[in-house]
SEPADREN-129841 format. One line per 5 residues: number of its first residue (from 1); their letters; for each residue x, y, z of C-alpha. Coordinates in steps of 0.1 Angstrom, whole numbers, padded with zeros to 4 digits, m for minus. Layout:
# residues N
NUM> a> X Y Z ~ ...
***
This chain:
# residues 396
1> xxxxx> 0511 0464 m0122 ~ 0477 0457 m0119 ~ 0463 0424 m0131 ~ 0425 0409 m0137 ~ 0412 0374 m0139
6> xxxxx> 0398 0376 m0178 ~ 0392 0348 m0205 ~ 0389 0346 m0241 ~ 0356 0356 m0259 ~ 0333 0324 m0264
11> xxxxx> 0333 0304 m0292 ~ 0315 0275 m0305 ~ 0329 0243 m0319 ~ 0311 0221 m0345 ~ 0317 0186 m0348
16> xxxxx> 0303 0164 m0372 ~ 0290 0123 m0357 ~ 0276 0115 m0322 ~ 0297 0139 m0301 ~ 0289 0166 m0278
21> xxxxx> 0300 0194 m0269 ~ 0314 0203 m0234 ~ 0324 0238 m0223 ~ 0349 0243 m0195 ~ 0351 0275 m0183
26> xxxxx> 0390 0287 m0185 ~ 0400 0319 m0160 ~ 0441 0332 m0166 ~ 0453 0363 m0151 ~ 0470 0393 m0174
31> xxxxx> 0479 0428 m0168 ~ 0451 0450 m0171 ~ 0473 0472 m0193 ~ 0474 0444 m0218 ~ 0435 0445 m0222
36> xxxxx> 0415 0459 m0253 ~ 0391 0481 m0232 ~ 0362 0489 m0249 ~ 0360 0526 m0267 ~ 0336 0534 m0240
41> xxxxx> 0356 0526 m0211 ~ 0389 0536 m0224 ~ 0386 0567 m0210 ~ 0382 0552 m0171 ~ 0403 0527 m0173
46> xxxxx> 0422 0541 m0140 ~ 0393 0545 m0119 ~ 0382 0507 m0129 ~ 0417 0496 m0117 ~ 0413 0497 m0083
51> xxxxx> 0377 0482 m0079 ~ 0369 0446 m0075 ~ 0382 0429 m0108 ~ 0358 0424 m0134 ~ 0347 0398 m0146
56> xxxxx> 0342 0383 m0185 ~ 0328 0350 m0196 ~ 0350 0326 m0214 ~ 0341 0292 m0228 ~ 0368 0266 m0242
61> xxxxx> 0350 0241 m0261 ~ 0359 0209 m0265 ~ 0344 0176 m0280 ~ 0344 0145 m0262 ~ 0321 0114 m0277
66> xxxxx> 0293 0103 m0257 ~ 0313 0074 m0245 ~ 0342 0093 m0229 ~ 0321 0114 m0212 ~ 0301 0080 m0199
71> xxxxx> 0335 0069 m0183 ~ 0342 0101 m0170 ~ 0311 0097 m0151 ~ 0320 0066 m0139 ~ 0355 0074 m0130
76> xxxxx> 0342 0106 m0109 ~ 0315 0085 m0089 ~ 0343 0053 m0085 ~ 0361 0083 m0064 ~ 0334 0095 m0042
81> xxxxx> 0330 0057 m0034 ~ 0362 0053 m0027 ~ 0368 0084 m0008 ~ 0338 0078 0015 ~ 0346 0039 0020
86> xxxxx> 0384 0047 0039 ~ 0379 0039 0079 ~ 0371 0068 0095 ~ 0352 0055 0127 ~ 0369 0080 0155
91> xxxxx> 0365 0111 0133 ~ 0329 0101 0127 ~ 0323 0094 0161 ~ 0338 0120 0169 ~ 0316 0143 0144
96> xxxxx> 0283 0126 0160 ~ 0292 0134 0194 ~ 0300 0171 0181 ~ 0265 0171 0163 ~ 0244 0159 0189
101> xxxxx> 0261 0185 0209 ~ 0250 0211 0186 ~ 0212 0207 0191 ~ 0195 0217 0221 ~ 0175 0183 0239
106> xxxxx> 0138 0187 0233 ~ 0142 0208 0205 ~ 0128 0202 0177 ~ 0135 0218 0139 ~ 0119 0203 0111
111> xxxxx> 0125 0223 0088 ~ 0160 0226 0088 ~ 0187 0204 0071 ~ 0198 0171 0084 ~ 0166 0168 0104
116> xxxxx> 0135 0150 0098 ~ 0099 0162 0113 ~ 0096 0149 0146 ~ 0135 0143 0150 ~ 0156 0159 0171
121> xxxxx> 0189 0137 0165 ~ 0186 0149 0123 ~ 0196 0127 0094 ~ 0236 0131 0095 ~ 0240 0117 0131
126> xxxxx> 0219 0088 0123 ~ 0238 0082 0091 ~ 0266 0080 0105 ~ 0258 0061 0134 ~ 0238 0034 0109
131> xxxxx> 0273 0033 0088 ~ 0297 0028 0119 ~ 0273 m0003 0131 ~ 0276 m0020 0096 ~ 0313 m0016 0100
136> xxxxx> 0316 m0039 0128 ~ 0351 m0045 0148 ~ 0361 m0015 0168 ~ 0336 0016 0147 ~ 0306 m0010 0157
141> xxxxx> 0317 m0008 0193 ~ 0323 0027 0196 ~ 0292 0036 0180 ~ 0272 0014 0203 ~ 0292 0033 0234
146> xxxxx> 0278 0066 0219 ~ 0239 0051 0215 ~ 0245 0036 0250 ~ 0248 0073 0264 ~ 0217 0083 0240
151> xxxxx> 0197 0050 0243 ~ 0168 0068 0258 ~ 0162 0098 0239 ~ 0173 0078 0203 ~ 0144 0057 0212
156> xxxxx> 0117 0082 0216 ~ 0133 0099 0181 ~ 0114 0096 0148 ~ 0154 0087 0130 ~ 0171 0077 0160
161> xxxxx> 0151 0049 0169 ~ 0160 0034 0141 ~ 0193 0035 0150 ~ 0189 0015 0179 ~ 0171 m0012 0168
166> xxxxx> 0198 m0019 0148 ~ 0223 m0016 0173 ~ 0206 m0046 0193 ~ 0209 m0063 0156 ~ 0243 m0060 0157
171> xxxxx> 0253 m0059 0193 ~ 0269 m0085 0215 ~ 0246 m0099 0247 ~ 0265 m0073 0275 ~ 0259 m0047 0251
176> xxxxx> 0224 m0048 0244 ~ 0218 m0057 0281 ~ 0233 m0020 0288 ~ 0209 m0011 0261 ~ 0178 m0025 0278
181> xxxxx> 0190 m0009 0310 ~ 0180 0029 0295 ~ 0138 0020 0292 ~ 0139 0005 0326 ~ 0112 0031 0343
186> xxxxx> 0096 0040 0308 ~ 0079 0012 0297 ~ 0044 0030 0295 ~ 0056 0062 0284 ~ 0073 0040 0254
191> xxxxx> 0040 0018 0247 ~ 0023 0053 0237 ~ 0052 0063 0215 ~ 0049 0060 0179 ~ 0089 0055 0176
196> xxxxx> 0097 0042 0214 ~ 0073 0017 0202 ~ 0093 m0003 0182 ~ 0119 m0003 0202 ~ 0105 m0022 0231
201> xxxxx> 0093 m0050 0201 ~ 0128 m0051 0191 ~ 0139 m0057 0229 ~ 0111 m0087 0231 ~ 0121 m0100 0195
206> xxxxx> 0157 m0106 0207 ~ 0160 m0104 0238 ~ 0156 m0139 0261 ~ 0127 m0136 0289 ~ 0150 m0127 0320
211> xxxxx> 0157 m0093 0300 ~ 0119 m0087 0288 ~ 0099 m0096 0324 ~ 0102 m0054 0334 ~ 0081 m0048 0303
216> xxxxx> 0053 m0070 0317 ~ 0063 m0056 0355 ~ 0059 m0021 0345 ~ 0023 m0024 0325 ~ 0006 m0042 0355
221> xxxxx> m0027 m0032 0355 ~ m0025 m0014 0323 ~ m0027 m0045 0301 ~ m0064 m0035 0287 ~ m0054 m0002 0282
226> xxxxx> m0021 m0011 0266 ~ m0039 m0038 0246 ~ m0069 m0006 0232 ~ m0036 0013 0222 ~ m0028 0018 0184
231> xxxxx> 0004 0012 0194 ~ 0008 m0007 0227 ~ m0012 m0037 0211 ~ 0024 m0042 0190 ~ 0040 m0047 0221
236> xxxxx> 0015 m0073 0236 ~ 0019 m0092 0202 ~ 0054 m0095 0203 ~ 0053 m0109 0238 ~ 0025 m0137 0227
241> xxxxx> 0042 m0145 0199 ~ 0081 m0148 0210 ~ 0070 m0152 0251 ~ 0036 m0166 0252 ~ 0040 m0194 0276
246> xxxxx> 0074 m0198 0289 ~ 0061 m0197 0328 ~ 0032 m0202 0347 ~ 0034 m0174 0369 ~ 0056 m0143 0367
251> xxxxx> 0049 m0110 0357 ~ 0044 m0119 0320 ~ 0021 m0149 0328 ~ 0004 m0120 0348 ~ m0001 m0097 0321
256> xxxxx> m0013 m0118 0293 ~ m0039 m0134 0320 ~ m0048 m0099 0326 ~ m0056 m0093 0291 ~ m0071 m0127 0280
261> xxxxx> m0094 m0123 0314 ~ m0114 m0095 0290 ~ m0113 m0115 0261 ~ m0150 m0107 0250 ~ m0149 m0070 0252
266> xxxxx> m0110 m0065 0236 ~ m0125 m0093 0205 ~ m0145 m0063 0190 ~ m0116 m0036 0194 ~ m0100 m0021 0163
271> xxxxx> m0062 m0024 0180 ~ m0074 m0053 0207 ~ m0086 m0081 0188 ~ m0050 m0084 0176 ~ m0040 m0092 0207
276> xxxxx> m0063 m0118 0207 ~ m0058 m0134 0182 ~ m0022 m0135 0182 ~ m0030 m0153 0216 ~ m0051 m0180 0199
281> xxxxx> m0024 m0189 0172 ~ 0004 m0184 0195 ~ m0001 m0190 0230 ~ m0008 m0225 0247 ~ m0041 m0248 0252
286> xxxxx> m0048 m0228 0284 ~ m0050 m0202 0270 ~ m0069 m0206 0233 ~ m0096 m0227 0265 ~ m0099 m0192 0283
291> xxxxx> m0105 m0169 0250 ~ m0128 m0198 0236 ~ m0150 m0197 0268 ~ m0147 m0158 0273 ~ m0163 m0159 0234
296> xxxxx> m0194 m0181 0240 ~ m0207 m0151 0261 ~ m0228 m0133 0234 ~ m0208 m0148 0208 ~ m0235 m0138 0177
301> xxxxx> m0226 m0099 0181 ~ m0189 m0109 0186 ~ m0191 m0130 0152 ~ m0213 m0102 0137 ~ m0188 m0073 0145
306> xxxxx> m0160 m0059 0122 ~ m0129 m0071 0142 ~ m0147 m0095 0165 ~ m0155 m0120 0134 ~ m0114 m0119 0127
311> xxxxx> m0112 m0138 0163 ~ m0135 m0161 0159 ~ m0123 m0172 0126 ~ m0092 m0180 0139 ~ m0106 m0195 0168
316> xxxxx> m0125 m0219 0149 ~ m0089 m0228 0133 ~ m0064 m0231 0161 ~ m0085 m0242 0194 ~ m0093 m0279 0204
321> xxxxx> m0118 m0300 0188 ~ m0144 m0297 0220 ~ m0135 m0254 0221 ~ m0150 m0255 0183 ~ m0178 m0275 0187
326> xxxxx> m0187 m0256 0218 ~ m0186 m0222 0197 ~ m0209 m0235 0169 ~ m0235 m0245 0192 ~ m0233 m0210 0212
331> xxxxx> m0234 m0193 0181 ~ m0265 m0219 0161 ~ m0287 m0225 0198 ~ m0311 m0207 0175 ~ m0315 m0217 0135
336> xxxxx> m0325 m0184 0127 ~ m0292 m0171 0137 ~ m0273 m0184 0105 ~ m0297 m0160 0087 ~ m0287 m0131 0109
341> xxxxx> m0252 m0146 0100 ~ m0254 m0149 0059 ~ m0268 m0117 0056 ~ m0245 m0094 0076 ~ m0214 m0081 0066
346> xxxxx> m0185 m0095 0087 ~ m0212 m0123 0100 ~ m0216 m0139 0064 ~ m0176 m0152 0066 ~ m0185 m0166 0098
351> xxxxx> m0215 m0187 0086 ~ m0195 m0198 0059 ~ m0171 m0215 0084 ~ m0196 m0227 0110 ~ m0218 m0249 0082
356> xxxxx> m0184 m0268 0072 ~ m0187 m0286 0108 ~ m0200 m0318 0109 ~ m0225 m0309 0139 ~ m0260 m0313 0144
361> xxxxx> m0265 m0279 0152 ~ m0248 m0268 0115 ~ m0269 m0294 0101 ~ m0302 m0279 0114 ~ m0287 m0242 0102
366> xxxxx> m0281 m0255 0071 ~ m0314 m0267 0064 ~ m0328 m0234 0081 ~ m0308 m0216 0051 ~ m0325 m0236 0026
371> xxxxx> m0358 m0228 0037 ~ m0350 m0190 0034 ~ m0331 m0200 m0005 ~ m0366 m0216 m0016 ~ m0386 m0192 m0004
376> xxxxx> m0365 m0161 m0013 ~ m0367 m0147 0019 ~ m0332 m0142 0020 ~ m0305 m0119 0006 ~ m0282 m0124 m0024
381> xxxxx> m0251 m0128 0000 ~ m0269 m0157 0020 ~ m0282 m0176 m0013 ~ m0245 m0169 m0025 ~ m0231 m0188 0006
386> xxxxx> m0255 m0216 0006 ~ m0245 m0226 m0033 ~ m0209 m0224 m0019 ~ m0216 m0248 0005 ~ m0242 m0268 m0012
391> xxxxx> m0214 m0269 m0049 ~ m0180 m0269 m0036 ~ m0154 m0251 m0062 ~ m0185 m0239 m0082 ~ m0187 m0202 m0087
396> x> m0220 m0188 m0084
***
């Protein structure tokens, strides 16, 4: 006898109070002889038997308050938690190894699921890989095994890269070393690479100096150019402000002396006057002496331009006594240049700083400003600065 999935008509269920009404869906199987055809189909019911069953909505209704079906909610999600908390670490290693198998190298999809633009490793790999690390004991190692093989390519990955920073987060000394080991021979091509990028900073963050020295071996005579770079300045950061002085000679001492050598001309960069100034707060008296005396060379444009005034600033904060003094009277050999100063943009937080020092050469600027204040030959932003400095803590 033939049979058909079928249901009972719909119907609706009222309730009175702060319930709701859910409807489940509920399918049963009868004999197609036992169903009330329709007078128009009566008539075909035989052919009808032996095509694909048809179908017919039902709807059981039931009321559950607004509370039970909050914990019901609960209860469901508690599950899926639970479910996707038990150990799994070789299956999912397994699964990665399967999924990075999948995708051709070099290819790149963005638009289809489980990958992000740019990445060719895709959002499930890294996922997993990310969970397996936070696991620790024997899914951390096994997961690290699997980056180890991958180290390069995860790195230059927009997702993957991600992936192993954390893994030197979370890795033991040996392992990370293995790590390093797979951007031996790309240092340059990974200074230029928006995601490689932050892998190397990771490697200088937390690595000691014996592991970070082929950094500064392999950008040897690219230091200026590394420094100009939107992202290779990062890198050079990192190493001034976690490496900055740990050797007088050595590769690294090489590199930095390479980029502080062109102090002057990186001080007005948009990505190199980072570098330098990460080298005056960071790095050692040497140092701060050989940026101070690179600045006094046309020191009044360097304090005048956009980034430039950022360096001298902070060298005005963090070099010796005699380096300071030695700036102010560069920058104030002439009186007129606090004007040039006060009035410009970037300049006028400059001048600010420079007719706070007790030297004769403020002293003589100072007064040079209040010539141009009386006789209004000045700008708002100059007569602004000399109150400020003439009624400290009094707003203009």
């Amino acid at each position: 006898m033939a049979h058909m999935r079928v249901a009972a008509p719909p119907a609706v269920a009222w309730a009175s109070g702060p319930v709701a009404a859910v409807v489940q869906p509920v399918m049963f199987w009868m004999p197609m002889s036992n169903y009330a055809w329709p007078e128009a189909l009566r008539d075909n019911q035989e052919g009808m038997v032996h095509q694909e069953p048809a179908w017919s909505t039902v709807a059981a209704v039931t009321t559950l308050g607004a509370g039970a079906l909050r914990r019901r909610r609960r209860q469901r999600a508690a599950a899926r938690q639970a479910l996707a908390a038990k150990p799994k670490a070789k299956a999912k290693v397994a699964r990665v190894t399967e999924l990075q198998d999948e995708a051709p190298p070099g290819s790149v999809d963005s638009g289809s699921a489980g990958s992000a633009p740019g990445s060719t490793v895709g959002e499930e790999v890294c996922a997993e890989l990310m969970a397996l690390l936070d696991q620790g004991g024997k899914a951390r190692s096994d997961a690290i095994t699997a980056i180890q093989s991958s180290a390069l390519e995860f790195s230059f990955d927009s997702l993957a890269c991600r992936v192993v920073q954390h893994a030197f987060v979370v890795a033991t000394r040996g392992e990370a070393v293995t790590l390093v080991r797979a951007l031996h021979g790309h240092v340059r091509e990974a200074v230029h690479s928006q995601h490689a990028n932050h892998v190397l900073q990771k490697i200088v963050v937390l690595m000691p100096m014996s592991h970070v020295e082929f950094l500064a071996e392999e950008l040897a005579g690219v230091g200026i150019e590394t420094a100009r770079h939107r992202f290779g300045c990062r890198v050079l950061c990192r190493l001034l402000e976690h490496h900055p002085c740990e050797a007088d000679v050595g590769p690294t001492f090489n590199l930095l002396q390479e980029v502080l050598g062109n102090a002057a001309q990186l001080s007005c960069h948009a990505f190199a006057h980072h570098v330098i100034e990460c080298a005056i707060e960071h790095g050692d008296a040497h140092q701060r002496h050989w940026i101070a005396t690179a600045l006094q060379v046309n020191i009044l444009r360097t304090a005048r331009n956009r980034h430039g005034s950022h360096v001298v600033r902070k060298s005005l904060v963090f070099c010796s006594t005699e380096d300071q003094r030695a700036l102010v009277d560069a920058m104030l050999a002439d009186p007129d240049n606090i004007l040039s100063l006060a009035e410009n943009e970037s300049g006028c937080f400059v001048a600010r700083a420079v007719l706070r020092f007790p030297t004769e050469s403020s002293r003589l600027a100072l007064a040079r400003l209040q010539r141009a204040v009386e006789e209004k030959q000045t700008t708002k932003k100059a007569r602004r600065i000399f109150n400020e400095i003439q009624n400290p803590g009094k707003k203009d």
